[in-house]
N, C-alpha and C positions, 0 to 999 in steps of 0.2 A: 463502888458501882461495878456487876459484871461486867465483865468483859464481852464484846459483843463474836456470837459464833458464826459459823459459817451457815448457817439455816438462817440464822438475823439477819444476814447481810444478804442472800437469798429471796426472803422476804421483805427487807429494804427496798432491794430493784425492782422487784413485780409490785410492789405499792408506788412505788414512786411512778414505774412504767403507766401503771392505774389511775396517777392521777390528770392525766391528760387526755380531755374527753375525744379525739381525734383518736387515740389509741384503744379507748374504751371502743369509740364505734368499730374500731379494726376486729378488737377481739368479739364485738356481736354479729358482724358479717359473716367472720369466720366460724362461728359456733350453727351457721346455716351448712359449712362446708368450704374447701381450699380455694382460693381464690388469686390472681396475678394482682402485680403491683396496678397496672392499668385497672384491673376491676376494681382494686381496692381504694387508688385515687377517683374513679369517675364520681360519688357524690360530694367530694369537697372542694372548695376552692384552692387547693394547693396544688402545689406543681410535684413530680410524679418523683422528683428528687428527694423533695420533703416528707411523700409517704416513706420512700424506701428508708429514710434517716429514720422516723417511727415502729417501724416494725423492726430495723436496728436494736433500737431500744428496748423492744417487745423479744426481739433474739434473746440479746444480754442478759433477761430476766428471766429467761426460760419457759415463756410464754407461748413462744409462736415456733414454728421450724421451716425453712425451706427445704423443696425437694427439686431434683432437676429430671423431668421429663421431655426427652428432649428441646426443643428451642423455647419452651415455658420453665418455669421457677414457680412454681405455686408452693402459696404461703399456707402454713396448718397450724390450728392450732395445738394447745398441747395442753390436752386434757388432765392429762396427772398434776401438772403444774396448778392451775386452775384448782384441783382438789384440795390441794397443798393449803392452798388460802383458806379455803373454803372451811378444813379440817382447824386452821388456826384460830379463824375469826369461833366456829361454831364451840371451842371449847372455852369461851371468852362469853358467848352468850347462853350456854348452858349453866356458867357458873350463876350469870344475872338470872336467869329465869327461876332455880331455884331458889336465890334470894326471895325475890318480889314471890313465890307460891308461896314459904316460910313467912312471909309479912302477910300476904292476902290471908293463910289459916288464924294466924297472932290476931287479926281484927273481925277474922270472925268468931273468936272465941267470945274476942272482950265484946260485940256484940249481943250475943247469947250470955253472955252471964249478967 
């Protein structure tokens, strides 16, 4: 079995960060624009402790970034990271799509003949 690289393990944390729908909501607030921890807790039921532990998590993975203006910390996201995924998953369903076009012409041959 390879050995796993630094880009796996990269994409390990931003999936794993992904899977927890309270961080999903973090990273679709932020794709409106930068936001504080306080904006970022006001629609969940959790305490403001709890957010800041989640975008931790969303740090680590290289998802999000804080900036310090002064007496605010607004959270950003981080776009290039986000591509990253984006550029992995799509060279995974490029392979699928021309699978399934290569099968959809194969039955429409044997149709036609």
């Amino acid at each position: 079995m390879p050995r796993p690289t630094t880009d796996d393990a990269q994409l390990d944390r931003a999936f794993m960060a992904l899977a927890d729908p309270v961080r999903r909501h973090i990273i679709a607030r932020l794709s409106r624009g930068p936001a504080t921890v306080n904006e970022l807790a006001e629609p969940h039921q959790i305490t403001k402790q709890a957010i800041s532990k989640h975008i931790q998590v969303l740090e680590q993975a290289g998802l999000v970034t804080r900036t310090r203006d002064a007496q605010r910390r607004p959270v950003h996201l981080a776009p290039a990271r986000l591509e990253d995924l984006t550029a992995w998953i799509d060279r995974y369903r490029l392979v699928k799509e021309s699978q399934y076009r290569a099968l959809d012409a194969a039955l429409q041959r044997q149709e036609t003949s």
